[in-house]
Every structure is written in structure tokens, then in C-alpha cells.
Kinemage of the C-alpha trace (Angstrom):
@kinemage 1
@onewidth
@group {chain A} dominant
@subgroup {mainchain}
@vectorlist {calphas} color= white
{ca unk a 1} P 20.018 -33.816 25.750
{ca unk a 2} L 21.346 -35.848 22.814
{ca unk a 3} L 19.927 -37.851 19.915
{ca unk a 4} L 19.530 -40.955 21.939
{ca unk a 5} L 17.015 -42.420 24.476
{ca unk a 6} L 17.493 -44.770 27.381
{ca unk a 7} L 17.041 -47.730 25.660
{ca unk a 8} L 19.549 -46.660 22.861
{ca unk a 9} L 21.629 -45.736 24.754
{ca unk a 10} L 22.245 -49.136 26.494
{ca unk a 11} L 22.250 -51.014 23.425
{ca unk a 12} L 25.329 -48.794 22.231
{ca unk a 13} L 27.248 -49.157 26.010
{ca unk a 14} L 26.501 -53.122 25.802
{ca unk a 15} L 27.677 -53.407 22.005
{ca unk a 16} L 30.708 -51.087 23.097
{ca unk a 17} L 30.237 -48.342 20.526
{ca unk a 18} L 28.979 -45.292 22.993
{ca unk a 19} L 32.000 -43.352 21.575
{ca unk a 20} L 31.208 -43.855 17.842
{ca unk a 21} L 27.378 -43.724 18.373
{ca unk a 22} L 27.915 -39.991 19.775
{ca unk a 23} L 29.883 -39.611 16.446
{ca unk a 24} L 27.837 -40.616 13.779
{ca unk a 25} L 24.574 -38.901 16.093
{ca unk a 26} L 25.856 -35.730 14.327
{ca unk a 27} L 23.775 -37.094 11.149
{ca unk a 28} L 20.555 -36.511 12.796
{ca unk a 29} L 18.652 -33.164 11.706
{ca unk a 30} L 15.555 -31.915 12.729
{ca unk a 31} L 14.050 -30.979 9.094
{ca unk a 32} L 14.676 -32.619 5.922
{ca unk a 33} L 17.435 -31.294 4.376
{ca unk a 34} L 16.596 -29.437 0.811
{ca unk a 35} L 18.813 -31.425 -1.485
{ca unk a 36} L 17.041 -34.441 -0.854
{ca unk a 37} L 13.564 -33.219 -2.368
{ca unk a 38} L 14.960 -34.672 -5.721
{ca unk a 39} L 15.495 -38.138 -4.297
{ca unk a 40} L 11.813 -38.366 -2.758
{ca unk a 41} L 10.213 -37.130 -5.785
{ca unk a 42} L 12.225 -39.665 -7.550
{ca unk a 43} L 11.625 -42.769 -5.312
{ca unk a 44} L 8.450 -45.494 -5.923
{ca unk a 45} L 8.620 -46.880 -2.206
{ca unk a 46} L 8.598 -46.186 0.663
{ca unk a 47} L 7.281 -47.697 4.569
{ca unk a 48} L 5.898 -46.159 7.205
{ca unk a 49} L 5.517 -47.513 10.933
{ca unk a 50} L 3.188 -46.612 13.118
{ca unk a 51} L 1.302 -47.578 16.621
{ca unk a 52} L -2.332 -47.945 16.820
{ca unk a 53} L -4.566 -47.190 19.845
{ca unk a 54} L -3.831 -50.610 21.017
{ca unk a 55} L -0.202 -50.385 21.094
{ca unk a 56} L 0.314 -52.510 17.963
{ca unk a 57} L 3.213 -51.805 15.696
{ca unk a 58} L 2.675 -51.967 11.713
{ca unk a 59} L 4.830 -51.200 9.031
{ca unk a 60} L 2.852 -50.631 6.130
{ca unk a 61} L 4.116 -50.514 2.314
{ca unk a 62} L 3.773 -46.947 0.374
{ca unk a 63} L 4.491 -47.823 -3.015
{ca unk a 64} L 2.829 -46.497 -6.831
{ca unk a 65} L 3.511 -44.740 -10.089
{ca unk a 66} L 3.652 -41.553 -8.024
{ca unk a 67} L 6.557 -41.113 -5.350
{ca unk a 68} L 5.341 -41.848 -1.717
{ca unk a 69} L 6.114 -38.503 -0.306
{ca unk a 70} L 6.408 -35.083 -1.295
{ca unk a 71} L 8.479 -32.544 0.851
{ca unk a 72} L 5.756 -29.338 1.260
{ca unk a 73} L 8.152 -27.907 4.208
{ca unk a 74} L 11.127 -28.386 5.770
{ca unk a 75} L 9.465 -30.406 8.264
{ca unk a 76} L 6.325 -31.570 6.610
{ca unk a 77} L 6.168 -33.968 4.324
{ca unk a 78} L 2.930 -34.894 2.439
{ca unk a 79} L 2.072 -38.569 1.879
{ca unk a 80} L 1.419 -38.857 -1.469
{ca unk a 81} L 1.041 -42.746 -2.047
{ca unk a 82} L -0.921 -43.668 1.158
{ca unk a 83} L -1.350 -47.133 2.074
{ca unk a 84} L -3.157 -50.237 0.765
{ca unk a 85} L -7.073 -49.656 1.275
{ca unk a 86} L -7.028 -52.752 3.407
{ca unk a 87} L -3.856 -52.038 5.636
{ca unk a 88} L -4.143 -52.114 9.008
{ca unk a 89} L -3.245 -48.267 8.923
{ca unk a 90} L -6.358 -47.386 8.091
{ca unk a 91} L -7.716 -49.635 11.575
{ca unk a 92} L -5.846 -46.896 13.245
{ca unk a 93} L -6.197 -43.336 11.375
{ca unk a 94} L -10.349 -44.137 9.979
{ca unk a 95} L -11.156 -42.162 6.565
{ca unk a 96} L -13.738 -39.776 8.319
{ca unk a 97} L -11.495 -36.727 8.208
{ca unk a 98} L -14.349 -34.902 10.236
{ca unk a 99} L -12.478 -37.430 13.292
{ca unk a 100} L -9.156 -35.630 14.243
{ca unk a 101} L -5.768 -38.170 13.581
{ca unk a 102} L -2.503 -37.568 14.914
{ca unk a 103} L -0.096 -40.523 15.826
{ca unk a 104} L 3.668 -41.350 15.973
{ca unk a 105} L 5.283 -42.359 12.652
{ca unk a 106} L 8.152 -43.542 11.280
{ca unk a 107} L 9.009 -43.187 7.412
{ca unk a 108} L 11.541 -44.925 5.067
{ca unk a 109} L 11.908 -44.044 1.822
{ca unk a 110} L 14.385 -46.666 -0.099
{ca unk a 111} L 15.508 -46.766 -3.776
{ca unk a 112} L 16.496 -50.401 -4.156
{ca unk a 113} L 18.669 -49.756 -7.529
{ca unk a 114} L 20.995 -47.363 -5.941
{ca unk a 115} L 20.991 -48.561 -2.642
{ca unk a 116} L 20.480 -45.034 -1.568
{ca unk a 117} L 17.681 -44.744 1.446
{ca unk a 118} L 16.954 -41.815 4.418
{ca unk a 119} L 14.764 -42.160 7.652
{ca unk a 120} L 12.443 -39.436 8.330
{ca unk a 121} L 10.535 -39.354 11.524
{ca unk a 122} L 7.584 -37.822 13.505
{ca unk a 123} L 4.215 -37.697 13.762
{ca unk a 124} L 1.739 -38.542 11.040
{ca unk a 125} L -2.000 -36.247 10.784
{ca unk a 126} L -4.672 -36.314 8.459
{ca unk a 127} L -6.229 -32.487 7.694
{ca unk a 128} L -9.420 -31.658 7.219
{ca unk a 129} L -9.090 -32.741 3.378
{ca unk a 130} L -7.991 -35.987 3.886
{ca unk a 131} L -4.245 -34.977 3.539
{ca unk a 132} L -2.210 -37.235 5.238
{ca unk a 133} L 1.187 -35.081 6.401
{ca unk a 134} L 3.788 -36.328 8.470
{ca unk a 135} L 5.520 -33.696 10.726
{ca unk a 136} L 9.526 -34.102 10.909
{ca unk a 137} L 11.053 -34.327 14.278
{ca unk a 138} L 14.301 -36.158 12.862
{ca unk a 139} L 16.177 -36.867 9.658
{ca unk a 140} L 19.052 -38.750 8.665
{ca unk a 141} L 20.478 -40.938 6.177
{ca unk a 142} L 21.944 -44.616 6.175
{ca unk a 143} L 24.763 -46.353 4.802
{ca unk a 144} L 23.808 -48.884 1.701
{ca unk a 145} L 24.820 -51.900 3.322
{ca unk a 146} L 22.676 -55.144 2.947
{ca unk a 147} L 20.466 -53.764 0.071
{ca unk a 148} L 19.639 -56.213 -3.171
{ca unk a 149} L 19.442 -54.576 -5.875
{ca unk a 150} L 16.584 -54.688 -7.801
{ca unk a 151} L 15.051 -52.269 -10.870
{ca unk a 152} L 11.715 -51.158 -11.693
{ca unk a 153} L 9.761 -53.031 -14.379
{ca unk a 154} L 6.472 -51.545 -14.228
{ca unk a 155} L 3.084 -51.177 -12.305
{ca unk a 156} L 0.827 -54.085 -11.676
{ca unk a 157} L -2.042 -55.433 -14.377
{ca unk a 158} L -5.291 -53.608 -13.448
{ca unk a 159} L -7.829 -54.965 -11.182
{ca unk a 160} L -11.335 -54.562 -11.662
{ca unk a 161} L -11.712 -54.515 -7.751
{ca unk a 162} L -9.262 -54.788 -4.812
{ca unk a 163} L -8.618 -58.501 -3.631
{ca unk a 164} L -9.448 -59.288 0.093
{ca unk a 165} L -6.498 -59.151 3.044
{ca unk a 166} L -5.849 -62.556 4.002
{ca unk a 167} L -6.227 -61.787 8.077
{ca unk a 168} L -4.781 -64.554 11.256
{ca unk a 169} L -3.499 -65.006 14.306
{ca unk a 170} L -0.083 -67.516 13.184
{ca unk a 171} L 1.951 -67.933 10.248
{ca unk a 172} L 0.437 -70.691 7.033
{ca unk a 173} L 3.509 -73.154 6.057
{ca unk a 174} L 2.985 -70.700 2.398
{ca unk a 175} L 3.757 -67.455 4.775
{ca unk a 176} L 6.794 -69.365 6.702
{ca unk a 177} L 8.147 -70.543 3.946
{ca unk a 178} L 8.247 -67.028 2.291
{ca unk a 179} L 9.786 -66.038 5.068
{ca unk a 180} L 12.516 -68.415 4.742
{ca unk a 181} L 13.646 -67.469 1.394
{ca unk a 182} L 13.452 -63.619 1.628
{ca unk a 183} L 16.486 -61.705 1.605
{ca unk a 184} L 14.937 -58.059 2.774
{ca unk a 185} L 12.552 -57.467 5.336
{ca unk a 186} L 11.462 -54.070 6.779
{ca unk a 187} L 10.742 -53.648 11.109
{ca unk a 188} L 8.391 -51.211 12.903
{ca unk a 189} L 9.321 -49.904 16.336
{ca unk a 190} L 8.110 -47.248 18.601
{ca unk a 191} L 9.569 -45.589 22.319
{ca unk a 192} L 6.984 -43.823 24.118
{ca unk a 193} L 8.338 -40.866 24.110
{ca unk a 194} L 10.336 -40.679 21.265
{ca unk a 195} L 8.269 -41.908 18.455
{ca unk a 196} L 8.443 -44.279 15.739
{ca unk a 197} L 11.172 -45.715 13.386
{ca unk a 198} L 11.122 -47.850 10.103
{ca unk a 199} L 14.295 -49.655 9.493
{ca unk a 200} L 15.255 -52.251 6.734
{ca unk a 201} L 17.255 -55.450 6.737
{ca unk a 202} L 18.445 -57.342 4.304
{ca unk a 203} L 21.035 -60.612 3.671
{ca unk a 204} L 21.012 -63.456 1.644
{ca unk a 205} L 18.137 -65.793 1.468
{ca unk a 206} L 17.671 -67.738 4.743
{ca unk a 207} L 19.394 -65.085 6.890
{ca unk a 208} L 15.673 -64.960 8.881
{ca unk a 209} L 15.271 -67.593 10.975
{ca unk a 210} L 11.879 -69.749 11.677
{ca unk a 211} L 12.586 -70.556 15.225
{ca unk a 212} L 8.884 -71.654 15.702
{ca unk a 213} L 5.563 -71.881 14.345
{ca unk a 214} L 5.271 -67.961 15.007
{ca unk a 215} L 8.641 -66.918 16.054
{ca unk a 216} L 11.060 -65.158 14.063
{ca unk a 217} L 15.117 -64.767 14.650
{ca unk a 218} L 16.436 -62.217 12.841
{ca unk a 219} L 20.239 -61.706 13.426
{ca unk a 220} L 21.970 -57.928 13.600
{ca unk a 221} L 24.841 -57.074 11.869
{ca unk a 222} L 27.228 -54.564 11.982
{ca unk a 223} L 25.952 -50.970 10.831
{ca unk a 224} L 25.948 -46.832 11.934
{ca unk a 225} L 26.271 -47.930 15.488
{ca unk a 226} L 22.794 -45.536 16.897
{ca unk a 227} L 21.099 -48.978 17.108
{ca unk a 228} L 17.540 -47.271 16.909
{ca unk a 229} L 15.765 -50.243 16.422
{ca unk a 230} L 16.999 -52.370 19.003
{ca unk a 231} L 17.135 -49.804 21.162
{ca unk a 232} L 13.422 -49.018 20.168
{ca unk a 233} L 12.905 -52.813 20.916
{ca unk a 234} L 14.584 -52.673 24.961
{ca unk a 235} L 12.234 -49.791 25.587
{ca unk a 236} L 9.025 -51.252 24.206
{ca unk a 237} L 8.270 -54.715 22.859
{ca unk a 238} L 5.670 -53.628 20.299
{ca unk a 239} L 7.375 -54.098 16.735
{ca unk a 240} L 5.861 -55.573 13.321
{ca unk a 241} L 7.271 -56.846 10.211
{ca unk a 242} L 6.946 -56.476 6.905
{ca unk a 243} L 7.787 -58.398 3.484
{ca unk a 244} L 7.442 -57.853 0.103
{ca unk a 245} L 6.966 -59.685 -3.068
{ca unk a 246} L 8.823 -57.352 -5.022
{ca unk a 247} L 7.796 -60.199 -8.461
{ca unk a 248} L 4.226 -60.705 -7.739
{ca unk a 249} L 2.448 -57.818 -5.864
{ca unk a 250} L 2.208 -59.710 -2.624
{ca unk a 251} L 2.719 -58.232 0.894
{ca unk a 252} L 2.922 -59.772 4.195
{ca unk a 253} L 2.520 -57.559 7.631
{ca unk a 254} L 2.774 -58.836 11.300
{ca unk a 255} L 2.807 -57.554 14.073
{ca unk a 256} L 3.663 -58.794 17.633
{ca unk a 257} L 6.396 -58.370 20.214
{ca unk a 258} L 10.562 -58.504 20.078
{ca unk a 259} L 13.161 -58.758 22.354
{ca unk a 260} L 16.889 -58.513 22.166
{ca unk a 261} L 18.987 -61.235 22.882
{ca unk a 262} L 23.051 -61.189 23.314
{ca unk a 263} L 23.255 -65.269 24.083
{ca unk a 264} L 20.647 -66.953 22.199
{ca unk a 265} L 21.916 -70.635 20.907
{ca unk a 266} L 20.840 -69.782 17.351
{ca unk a 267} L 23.051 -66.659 17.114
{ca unk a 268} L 25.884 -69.205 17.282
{ca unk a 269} L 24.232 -70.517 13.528
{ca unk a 270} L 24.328 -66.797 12.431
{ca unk a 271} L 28.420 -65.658 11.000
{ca unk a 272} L 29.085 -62.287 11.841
{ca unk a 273} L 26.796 -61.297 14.339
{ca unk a 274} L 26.950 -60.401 18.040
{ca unk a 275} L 22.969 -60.085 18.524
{ca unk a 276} L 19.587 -60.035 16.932
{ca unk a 277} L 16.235 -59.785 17.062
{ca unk a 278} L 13.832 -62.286 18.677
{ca unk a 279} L 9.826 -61.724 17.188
{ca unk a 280} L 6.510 -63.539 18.127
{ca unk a 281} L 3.626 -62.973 15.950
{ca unk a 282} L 0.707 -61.655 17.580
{ca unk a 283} L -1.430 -60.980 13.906
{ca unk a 284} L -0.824 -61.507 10.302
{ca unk a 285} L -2.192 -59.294 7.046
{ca unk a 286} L -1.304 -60.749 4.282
{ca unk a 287} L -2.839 -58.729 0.885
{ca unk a 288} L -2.550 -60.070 -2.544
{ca unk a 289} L -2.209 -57.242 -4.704
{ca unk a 290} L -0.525 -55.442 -1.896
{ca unk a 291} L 2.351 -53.798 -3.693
{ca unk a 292} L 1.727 -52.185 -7.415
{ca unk a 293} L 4.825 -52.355 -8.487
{ca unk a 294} L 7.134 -54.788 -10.240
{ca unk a 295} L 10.999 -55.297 -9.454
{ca unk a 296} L 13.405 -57.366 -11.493
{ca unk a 297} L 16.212 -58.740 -8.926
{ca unk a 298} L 19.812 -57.497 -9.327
{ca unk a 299} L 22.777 -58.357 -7.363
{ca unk a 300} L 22.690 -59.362 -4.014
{ca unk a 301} L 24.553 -56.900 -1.235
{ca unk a 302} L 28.339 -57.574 -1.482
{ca unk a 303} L 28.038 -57.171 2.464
{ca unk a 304} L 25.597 -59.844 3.248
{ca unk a 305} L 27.232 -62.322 5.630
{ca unk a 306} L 27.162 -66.042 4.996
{ca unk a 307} L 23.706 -67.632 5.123
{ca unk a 308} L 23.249 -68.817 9.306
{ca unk a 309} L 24.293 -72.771 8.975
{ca unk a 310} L 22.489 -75.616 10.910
């Protein structure tokens, strides 16, 4: 059996790149390789999707003074910077760690001023100590392509107490319009079988498309060719979204259902790509002081295609 499941599988046959999927496949290990220890101690971000009991999909922000993960084994890595206390992660796992946890996860870890990012996959479990440790099925790294650069200022003010998650149903014209001028956004999928995946994208501001009051186009470039997220996407709808404020400490999660689409009229507004990504919101969390961290904006990818016209 190789890397790939079904629904990969006929992503790659319908894009035409079967041959040079089965290629680049080769990248995919079943531990984490011991040279990259250095990078995940050295990273400040990272996001991790996974699938609660009710089949939603959320990607949730890992982010701190401390590096997100820590590499204990090679195929266990501890989670070091969990999640925002009022992510809807903690909906799904519950801080009673007398209540067993285990669930499919999906972890990227991303340094935005080198470009440099890997994809580390498995299953997530919280011990009896509260130790949240994801359990590697799969490794593997990806290209740099549609990254902005950005570099790390410093951690947020201090907050006398957390601020409340903003929670709905739909998009606010403040949320759409973020939306509209963001130029990276991060995607949750899970297959049944094969677990969850985290995935970035990134372009030039107004590359994601508002196609409704809660729909969301987001058009697919040109990349390694496995097509795990669309592929994820054909075999199960569930997916989420997330965005970051990388200036003030804001964070933005949905979640909902996607689809792929081949013919859809606004790809024709979209230069350079064949497909993409069609997203209804099902629930919103949006949390203030969501992300720690501060990032001062570089350079823009010097792949980005042209912002979609019309």
C-alpha cells in the first residue's frame, strides 16, 4: 500500500500528476527525522487540526515564548505550547485527565522568516499528567512556496485575565472583511481512516474569495503534487479554517464543510489555477488575544500569483 488514500489518489489522476505524486511520496517517513529537533525547538508556531466527537474540523493556533512542540521520541512529540484556553480544542479533549483522550491530529509547525515548515501527523493523547503527546504516523516536509515573510517582534502586553471568544454561526462584515485582505490562511482536514492534516496557504491579499455571506473560495495553486488536502476534502467534507493577526493578537477559527471544484465560474477570476477550494461556514471562534506573539511583515512570496480580478 502506498502513501496515498482514495481520495488522493483521484485528485492526483484528475490533476494529471499520478506519476510525479508517486515521486515526491518518497518524502513521507513514518518518525520524525532527528535533524529536525533543532528546527522545532527553534520555531514559535505552530497549528494543529483535529476532529471532535461531532465530526467538526478545527485548526487551532499553538503559538508562545516556548516552541510548540518538543520531539521526546522518534514518533512522539510533546505539545509544549497547547492551545488557547478558550479554543474549541479543549470542547473536544476536556482538562479532566482522569477522562481518557485520544483523537486524530494533524500538526504544522511553520517558521515564517525562513519560509522553512514540516507536517507531522497522527494521533494526539493527553496522559495521566495532563501531557498532551501527539503520536507520529507520518512526516514530511514542504516546499516554501507562498509564504510572507514576517519576523518576530515580541510576545503580547500582559493581561490581567483572558478576554472572552467571540462565538457565531456566520461571518460579521469586521470578520469578512479580514478575510478579504489576508494573505495566509491555514486549513484543517481529516479522512476517516487516515487521519488528520494541517496545511497552509498563502498569496497576496485578496487571493480568498467572499463568494457569500458564509462562503469562502479559496483557489489552489501549483505545489508537491500529493494534494493531501484536497484529497482530504473528496473523502470527507469536514474542514475548518484558520487566520491570524500576526500585528494584533487576534485569531479567527471556522469550521464547516468544503468541496472541490474543477469548473467553478470564479476560478476563471483566479490566474494560475486549475482548482480550489469551495468552504461554507458552519461556526465561527473568533478570540481576541488569541495569538501571543507579534510579527513584523516582510516580503511577500515571490510565487504568489496575481491577485483573482473581477
Amino acid at each position: 500500500m502506498g502513501p496515498f488514500h482514495e481520495g488522493e489518489l483521484e485528485v492526483q489522476a484528475r490533476a494529471g500528476v499520478a506519476a510525479a505524486a508517486r515521486r515526491v511520496g518518497g518524502i513521507v517517513r513514518g518518525e520524525v527525522p532527528e535533524q529536525w529537533a533543532g528546527f522545532l525547538e527553534a520555531q514559535r508556531m505552530g497549528v494543529l487540526a483535529t476532529v471532535g466527537g461531532d465530526g467538526a474540523a478545527w485548526p487551532s493556533l499553538l503559538a508562545g515564548e516556548a516552541p510548540p512542540v518538543r520531539l521526546v521520541a522518534p514518533a512522539a512529540l510533546e505539545i509544549t505550547t497547547p492551545p488557547h484556553p478558550s479554543d474549541p480544542f479543549w470542547e473536544m479533549a476536556g482538562t479532566d485527565s482522569r477522562v481518557s483522550f485520544a483523537a486524530p491530529a494533524g500538526l504544522l509547525v511553520i517558521d515564517p522568516e525562513t519560509r522553512r515548515r514540516v507536517r507531522i501527523n497522527g494521533v494526539i493523547e493527553r496522559g495521566e499528567d495532563r501531557t498532551l503527546t501527539l503520536h507520529v504516523r507520518e512526516a514530511y516536509g514542504n516546499c516554501p512556496k507562498y509564504i510572507q515573510t514576517r519576523h518576530l517582534e515580541s510576545g503580547a502586553p500582559e493581561r490581567a485575565a483572558r478576554l472572552a471568544a467571540r462565538r457565531s454561526t456566520g461571518l460579521t462584515e469586521a470578520q469578512r472583511a479580514w478575510i478579504r485582505h489576508a494573505d495566509t490562511l491555514f486549513i484543517a482536514t481529516a479522512h476517516p481512516r487516515a487521519g488528520a492534516d494541517a496545511s497552509h496557504r498563502g498569496g497576496l491579499p485578496g487571493f480568498i474569495l467572499l463568494t457569500g455571506e458564509n462562503e469562502i473560495a479559496i483557489p489552489d495553486y501549483s505545489g508537491n503534487n500529493m494534494f493531501n488536502t484536497l484529497g482530504n476534502i473528496v473523502a470527507n467534507p469536514a474542514a475548518g479554517l484558520l487566520l491570524v493577526d500576526f500585528e494584533r493578537g487576534r485569531t479567527l477559527q471556522l469550521t464547516g464543510h468544503a468541496s472541490v471544484t474543477w469548473d467553478a465560474p470564479w476560478l476563471a477570476k483566479a490566474p494560475g489555477a486549475a482548482r480550489g477550494i469551495e468552504f461554507r461556514v458552519r461556526a465561527a471562534v473568533e478570540i481576541a488575544d488569541g495569538n501571543p506573539l507579534r510579527w513584523r511583515f516582510g516580503e511577500y512570496s515571490p510565487f504568489n500569483p496575481p491577485v483573482p480580478v473581477g
